[in-house]
C-alpha positions in Angstrom: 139.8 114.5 81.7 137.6 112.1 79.9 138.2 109.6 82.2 137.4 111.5 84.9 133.6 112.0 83.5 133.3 108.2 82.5 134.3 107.6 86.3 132.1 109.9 87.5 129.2 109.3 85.1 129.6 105.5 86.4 129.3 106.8 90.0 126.2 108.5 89.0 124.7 105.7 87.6 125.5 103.5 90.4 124.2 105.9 93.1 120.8 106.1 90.7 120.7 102.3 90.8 120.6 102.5 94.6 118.5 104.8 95.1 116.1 102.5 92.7 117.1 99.9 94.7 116.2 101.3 98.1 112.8 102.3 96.7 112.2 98.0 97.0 108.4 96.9 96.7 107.4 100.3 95.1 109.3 99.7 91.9 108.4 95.6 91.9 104.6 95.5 93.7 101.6 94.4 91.6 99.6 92.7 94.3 99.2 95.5 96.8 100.0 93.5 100.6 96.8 95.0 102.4 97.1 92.4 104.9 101.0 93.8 106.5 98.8 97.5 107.1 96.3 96.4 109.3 95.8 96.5 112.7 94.7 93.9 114.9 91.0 93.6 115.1 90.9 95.0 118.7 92.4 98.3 117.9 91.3 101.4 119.7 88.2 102.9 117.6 88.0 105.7 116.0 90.1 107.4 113.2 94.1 106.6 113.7 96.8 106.1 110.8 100.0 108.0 109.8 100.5 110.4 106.9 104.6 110.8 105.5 105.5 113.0 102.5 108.6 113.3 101.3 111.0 115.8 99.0 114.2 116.1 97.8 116.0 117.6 94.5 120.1 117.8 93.9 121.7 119.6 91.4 125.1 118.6 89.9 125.5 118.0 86.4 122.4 116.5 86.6 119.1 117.1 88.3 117.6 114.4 90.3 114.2 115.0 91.8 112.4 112.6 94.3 108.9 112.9 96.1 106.4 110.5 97.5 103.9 110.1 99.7 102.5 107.0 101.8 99.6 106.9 104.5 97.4 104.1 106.4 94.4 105.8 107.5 92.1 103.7 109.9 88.5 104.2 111.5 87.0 101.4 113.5 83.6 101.3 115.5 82.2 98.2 116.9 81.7 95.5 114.1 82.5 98.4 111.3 85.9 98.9 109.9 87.5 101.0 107.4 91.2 101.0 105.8 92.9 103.9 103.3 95.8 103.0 101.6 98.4 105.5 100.1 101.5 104.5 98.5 103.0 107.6 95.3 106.8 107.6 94.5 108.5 108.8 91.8 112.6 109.4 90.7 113.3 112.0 88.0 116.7 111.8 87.0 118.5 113.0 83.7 115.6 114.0 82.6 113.7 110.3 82.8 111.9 108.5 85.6 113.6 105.4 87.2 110.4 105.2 89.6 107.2 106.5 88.9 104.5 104.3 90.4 101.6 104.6 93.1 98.3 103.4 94.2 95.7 103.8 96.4 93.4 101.0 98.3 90.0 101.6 100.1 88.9 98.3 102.2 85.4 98.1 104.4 85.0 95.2 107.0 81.7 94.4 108.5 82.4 91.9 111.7 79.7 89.4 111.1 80.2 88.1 115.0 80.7 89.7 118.0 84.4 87.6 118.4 85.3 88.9 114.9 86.0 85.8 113.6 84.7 86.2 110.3 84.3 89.0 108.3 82.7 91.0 105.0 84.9 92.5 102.8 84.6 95.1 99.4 87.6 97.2 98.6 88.4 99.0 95.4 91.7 100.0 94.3 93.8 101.9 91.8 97.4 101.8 90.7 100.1 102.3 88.0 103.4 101.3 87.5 105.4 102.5 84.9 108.2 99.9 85.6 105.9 96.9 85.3 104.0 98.8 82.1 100.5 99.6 84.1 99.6 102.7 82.8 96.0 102.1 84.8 94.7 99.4 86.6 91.6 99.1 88.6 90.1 96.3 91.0 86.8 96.0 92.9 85.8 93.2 94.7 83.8 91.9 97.6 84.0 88.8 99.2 84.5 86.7 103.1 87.5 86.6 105.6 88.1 84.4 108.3 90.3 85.1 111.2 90.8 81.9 112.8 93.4 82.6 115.3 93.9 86.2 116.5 96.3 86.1 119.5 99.0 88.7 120.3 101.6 85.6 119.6 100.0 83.1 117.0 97.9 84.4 114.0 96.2 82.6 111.1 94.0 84.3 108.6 93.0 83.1 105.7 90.4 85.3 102.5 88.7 84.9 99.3 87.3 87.7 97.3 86.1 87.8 93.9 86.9 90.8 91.9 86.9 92.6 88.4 89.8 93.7 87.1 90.6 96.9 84.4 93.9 97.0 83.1 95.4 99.4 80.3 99.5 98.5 79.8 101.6 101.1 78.2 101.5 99.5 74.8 98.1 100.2 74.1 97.0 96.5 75.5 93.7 96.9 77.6 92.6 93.4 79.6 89.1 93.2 81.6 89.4 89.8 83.7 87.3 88.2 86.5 89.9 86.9 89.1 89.7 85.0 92.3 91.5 87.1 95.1 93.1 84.1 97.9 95.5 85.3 101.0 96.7 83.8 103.8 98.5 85.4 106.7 100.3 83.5 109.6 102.2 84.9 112.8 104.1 83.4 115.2 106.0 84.7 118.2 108.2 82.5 119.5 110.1 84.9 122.2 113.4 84.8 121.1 112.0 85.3 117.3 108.8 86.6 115.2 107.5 85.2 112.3 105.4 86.4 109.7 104.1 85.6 106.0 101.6 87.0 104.0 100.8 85.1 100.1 97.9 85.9 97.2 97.3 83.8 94.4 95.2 85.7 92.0 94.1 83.5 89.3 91.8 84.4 86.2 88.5 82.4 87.3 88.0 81.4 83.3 91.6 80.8 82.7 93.4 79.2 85.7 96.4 79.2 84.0 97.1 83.0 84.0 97.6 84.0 87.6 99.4 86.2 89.6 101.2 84.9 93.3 102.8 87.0 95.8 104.6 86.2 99.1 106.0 88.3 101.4 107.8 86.7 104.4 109.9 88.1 107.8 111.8 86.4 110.2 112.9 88.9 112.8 115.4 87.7 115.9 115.9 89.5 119.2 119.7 89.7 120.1 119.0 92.0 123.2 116.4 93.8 124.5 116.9 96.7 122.4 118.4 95.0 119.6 117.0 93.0 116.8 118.7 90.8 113.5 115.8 90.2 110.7 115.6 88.9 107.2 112.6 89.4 104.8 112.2 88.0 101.4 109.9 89.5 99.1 108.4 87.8 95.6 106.1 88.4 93.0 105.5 85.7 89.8 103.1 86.5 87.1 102.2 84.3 84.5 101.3 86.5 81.9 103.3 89.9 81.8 104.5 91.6 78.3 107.7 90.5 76.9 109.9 93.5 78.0 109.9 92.8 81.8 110.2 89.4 83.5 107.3 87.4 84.9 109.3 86.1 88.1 110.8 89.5 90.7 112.1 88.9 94.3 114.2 90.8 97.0 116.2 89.2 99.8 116.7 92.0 102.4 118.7 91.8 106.2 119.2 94.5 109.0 119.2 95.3 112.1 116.6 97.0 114.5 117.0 98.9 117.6 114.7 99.8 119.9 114.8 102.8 122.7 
């Protein structure tokens, strides 16, 4: 008998872990990848976006609870552009949370030429984390994009944007930093395969040394028509993080696509 409960206690745990697991960026993300929800800069105007919510609770000799919500909301008119950003998850299980993070991102572009070459940007955002110890952290910045290639098989775009940072960890530690804001995004379609990679480095502009990078990277082959093979790699170094979690997370992740 009690190795039956040690047997299935272990199963439990494992299936937890998955599910943890599953839940990818949202357990790991600091650096929120705005750049993988837009749109291309001829979208249709108007408001268009998607809203998902999601439930579910099982009882067994535990209780596990799960809910989330995530929605990319965007309105574009001639040179104006606006992007909402969504992203709440959060795992109850045995009575403690294995996920409970979220954030939300608000971005306005102003088109500075009629080819939309280069653009204004100010965005604020808010998030936590409770895996990464955020119990608050707020960013505003403005600053310049340029999108120096924007064809439907080869784009290059590359930002800057200054911004202030408010943090408050769950150890009582509260940091208020100035930090440089750089991406880059590059896409290539090569026919047989698409390409894509999106990276921020995040520096404190007084202390260069403290910095944040983040890369996010998919390589996605067609093996038919309706059939596709892709591999994405995920990873997120900060220089400076408290002692209890490590400064260097990644994810390797492979599947397969169909299309109908």
């Amino acid at each position: 008998m009690a190795y039956q409960i040690e047997l299935y206690l272990a199963i439990r745990n494992f299936g937890i872990l998955l599910l943890f697991l599953l839940l990818g960026d949202g357990v790991f993300a600091q650096i929120v990848n705005v750049e993988s929800k837009r749109q291309g800069v001829n979208s249709q105007e108007g408001w268009h976006g998607n809203i998902n919510f999601n439930l579910s609770f099982q009882r067994n000799v535990d209780d596990i609870l799960t809910y989330g919500n995530e929605s990319t909301i965007q309105w574009q008119k001639e040179r104006n552009r606006l992007l909402l950003l969504t992203d709440l998850s959060r795992v109850q299980a045995a009575g403690a949370d294995f996920v409970n993070q979220g954030f939300w991102h608000g971005r306005y572009n102003y088109h500075l030429d009629e080819k939309k070459h280069f653009s204004l940007e100010a965005f604020q955002q808010m998030q936590f984390n409770s895996i990464q110890l955020i119990q608050f952290r707020s960013l505003t910045g403005t600053g310049f994009s340029w999108n120096a290639v924007a064809r439907d098989s080869l784009k290059f775009r590359i930002g800057t944007i200054p911004m202030y940072e408010y943090e408050e960890l769950i150890n009582g530690t509260i940091e208020r930093n100035f930090r440089q804001s750089t991406y880059l995004l590059f896409f290539i379609d090569l026919n047989f395969a698409e390409f894509q990679t999106i990276n921020y480095y995040q520096p404190i502009i007084n202390n260069l040394g403290d910095y944040r990078f983040s890369s996010s990277s998919t390589l996605e082959f067609a093996i038919r028509k309706w059939l596709t093979y892709n591999v994405s790699f995920d990873l997120l170094y900060d220089s400076n993080v408290p002692q209890e979690i490590p400064g260097l997370v990644f994810e390797l992740r492979n599947g397969l696509g169909v299309e109908f």
